[in-house]
C-alpha positions, 0 to 999 in steps of 0.5 A, spaced: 787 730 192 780 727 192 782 721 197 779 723 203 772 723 200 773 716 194 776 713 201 770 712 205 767 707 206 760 707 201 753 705 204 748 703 199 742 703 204 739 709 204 736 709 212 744 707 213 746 715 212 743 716 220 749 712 221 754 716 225 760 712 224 759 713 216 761 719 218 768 722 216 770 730 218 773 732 212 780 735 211 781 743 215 785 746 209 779 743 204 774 748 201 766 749 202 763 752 196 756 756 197 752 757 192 745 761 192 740 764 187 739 770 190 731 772 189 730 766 187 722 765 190 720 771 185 722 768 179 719 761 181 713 766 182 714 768 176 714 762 172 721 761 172 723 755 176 726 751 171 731 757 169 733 756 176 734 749 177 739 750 171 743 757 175 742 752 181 746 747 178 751 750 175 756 750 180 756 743 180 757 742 173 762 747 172 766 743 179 766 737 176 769 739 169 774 742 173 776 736 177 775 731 172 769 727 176 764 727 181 767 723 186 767 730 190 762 731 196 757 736 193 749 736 194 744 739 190 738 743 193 734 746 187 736 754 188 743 752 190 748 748 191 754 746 196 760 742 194 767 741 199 773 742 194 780 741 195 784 747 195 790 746 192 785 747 185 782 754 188 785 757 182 781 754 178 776 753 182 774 760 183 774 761 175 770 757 173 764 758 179 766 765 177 764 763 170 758 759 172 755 765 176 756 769 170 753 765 165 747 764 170 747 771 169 748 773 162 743 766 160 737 767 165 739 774 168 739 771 175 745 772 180 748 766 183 751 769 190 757 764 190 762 763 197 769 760 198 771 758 205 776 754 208 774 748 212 779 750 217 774 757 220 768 753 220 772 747 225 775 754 229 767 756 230 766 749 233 761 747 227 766 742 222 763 737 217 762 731 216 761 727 211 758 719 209 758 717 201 752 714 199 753 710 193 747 709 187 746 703 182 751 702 177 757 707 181 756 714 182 755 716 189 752 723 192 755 725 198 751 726 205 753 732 210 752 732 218 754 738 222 753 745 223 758 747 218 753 748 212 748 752 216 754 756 218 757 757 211 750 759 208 748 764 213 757 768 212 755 767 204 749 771 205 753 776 209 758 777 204 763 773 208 767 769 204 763 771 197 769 770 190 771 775 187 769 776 179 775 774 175 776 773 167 772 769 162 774 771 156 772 763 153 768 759 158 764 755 154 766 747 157 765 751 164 757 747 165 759 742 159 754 737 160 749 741 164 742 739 161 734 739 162 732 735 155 727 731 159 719 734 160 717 735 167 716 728 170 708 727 171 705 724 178 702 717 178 700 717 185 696 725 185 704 729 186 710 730 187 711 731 194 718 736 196 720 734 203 724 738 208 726 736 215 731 739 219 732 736 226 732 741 232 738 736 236 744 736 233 750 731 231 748 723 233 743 726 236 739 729 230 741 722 227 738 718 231 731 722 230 731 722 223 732 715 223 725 713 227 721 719 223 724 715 216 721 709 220 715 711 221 715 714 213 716 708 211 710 704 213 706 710 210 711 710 203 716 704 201 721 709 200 725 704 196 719 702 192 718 704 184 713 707 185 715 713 190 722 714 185 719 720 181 723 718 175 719 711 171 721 710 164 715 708 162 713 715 163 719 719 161 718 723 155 723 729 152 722 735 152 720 740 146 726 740 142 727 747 140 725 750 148 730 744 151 735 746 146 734 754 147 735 753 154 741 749 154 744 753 148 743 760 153 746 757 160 752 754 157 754 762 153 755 760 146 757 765 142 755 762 135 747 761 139 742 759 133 748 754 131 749 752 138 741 751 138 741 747 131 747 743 134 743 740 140 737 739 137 740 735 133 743 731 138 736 730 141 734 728 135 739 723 134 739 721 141 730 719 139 732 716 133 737 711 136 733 710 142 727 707 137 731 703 133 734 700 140 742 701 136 748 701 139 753 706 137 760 706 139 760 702 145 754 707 147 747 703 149 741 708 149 736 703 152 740 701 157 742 709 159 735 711 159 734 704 164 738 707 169 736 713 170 732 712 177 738 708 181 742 716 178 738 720 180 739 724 188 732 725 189 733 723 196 740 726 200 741 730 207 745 735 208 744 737 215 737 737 212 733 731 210 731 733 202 726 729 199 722 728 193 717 722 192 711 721 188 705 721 194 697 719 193 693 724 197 692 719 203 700 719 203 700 727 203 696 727 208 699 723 213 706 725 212 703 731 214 699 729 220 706 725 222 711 732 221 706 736 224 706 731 230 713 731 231 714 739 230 709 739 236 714 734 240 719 739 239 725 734 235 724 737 227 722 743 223 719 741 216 717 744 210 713 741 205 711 743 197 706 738 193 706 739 185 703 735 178 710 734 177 717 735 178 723 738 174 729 733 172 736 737 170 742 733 168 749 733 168 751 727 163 760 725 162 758 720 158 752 715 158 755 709 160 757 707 168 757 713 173 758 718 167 751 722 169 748 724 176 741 727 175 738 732 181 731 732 182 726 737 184 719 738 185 717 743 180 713 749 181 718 751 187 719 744 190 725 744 195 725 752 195 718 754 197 718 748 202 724 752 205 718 758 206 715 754 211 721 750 213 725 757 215 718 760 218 717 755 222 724 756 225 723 764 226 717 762 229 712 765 225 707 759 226 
């Protein structure tokens, strides 16, 4: 059942997330699900970066399918995902991860190290989730983790603890339905796009408590709430070419019939534009008003043990964020990685256009989150 997670008190503030009492641990017998691009810095290097949001958000996509919702606790974190699930859905569960892997393989020859544990043997280990829900305008909401049990989970996946195993999928082409990347790279208007990590040295209220008074100090640098710092602005919004975004997204979803699956989309492209010039309604379905909500449904703020952010900054603002950051490391309260872009990635899980039926993850592009975890992880292994 989802009501541990639909039954918590939702937040709409985003500073609130450093509220310890938001926080709920989440049920022993529910299930952490990891999910990793293996290799995924040498494809960003190679140019490939798109591919790899798309792989990294697979698991999602392919959790809410099978669920019916995206009332579930997941985060998005650009090479990868992570997601509670409830375990009486494991059987489905592992089928459909073991499908999206498959499909991030077989589309971008990517792998997708994928793990299952339970809840219970993080809890045993002294390292428990918890988890707040924060709600975005107009009704989805993106789920924020404390604890240490996510560091945990990632560091027993990547020993091979917990890793599924492979499982049949003769025809499983509604896995990802819905996974998309129609929308061109979205351009900077203040200088970059600015990828953010920060992960407190303290733990539990503690590390709360520090990400509080640093997002204090952020925010005289950066109105976080601001328009301007969202990295989606519907003025600047424009769609990808159609014949690449419909090539891309015909592969990832595995479509035996491909050039047809590719005329298919194009022509929904096509439509969508179409629609969206004349300002038509159809079937209920208002375009305009789809395309206006796409900022307040976006995750490009979230947490999950680690402060993730990608804002739209000036120099001056990079650089003082930077002096700050650098400040607080030489304290001894966080380490941080930071990766600054022209642009940044949108990629989108759309159920349907109305109310809370899409999500769209953010990321910075030419690497974002995942070459700002160069410097986050060197920093921890004390290499400078």
């Amino acid at each position: 059942m989802l009501n541990f997670y639909t039954e918590l008190k939702p937040f709409t503030d985003f500073i609130d997330f450093t509220c310890p009492e938001l926080y709920r641990q989440a049920p022993s017998d529910w299930l952490v699900v990891i999910t990793d691009v293996r290799g995924s810095t040498d494809a960003i290097k190679a140019g490939h970066y798109k591919c790899v949001n798309m792989a990294g958000a697979t698991t999602i996509v392919a959790l809410a399918n099978v669920l019916g919702t995206t009332d579930f606790p997941f985060v998005f974190g650009g090479d990868g995902a992570t997601a509670l699930v409830p375990c009486e859905r494991r059987a489905e569960i592992e089928r459909v991860l073991s499908a999206a892997r498959a499909h991030a393989n077989e589309a971008f020859g990517l792998k997708l190290v994928t793990g299952l544990i339970e809840h219970s043997e993080f809890i045993a280990a002294g390292t428990p989730i918890s988890v707040a829900r924060f709600l975005l305008p107009g009704g989805p909401s993106i789920a924020f983790f404390s604890g240490e049990g996510l560091s945990s989970a990632e560091k027993w996946v990547k020993s091979g603890r917990g890793v599924i195993a492979e499982h049949a999928h003769h025809d499983e082409t509604d896995a990802i339905k819905g996974l998309s990347c129609r929308w061109a790279p979205l351009k900077s208007a203040r200088g970059a796009m600015l990828s953010i990590l920060v992960r407190p040295c303290e733990k539990g209220e503690q590390a709360l408590a520090t990400l509080h008074r640093l997002l204090a100090e952020i925010e005289t640098i950066v109105d976080l709430e601001a328009p301007e710092a969202n990295p989606i602005k519907i003025r600047q919004l424009s769609a990808e070419r159609i014949w690449r975004a419909a090539r891309a997204e015909a592969r990832i979803q595995g479509q035996h019939h491909f050039f047809l699956a590719i005329c298919k989309i194009a022509a929904e492209m096509i439509l969508v534009r179409i629609l969206c010039i004349l300002k038509f309604k159809f079937a209920n379905t208002d375009t305009s008003r789809y395309i206006d909500s796409l900022p307040a449904h976006s995750d490009f703020r979230k947490f999950d043990e680690t402060l993730r952010m990608v804002i739209d900054c000036s120099p001056e603002m990079q650089t003082a964020i930077r002096a700050l950051l650098e400040r607080e490391r030489a304290a001894g309260t966080i380490y941080f990685g930071l990766h600054a872009s022209p642009t940044a990635l949108m990629t989108c899980f759309l159920r349907r256009l109305e109310d809370g039926g899409h999500v769209h993850f953010v990321d910075g592009n030419d690497g974002g989150y995942a070459m700002a975890a160069v410097e986050l992880k060197a920093q921890i292994a004390g290499k400078f």
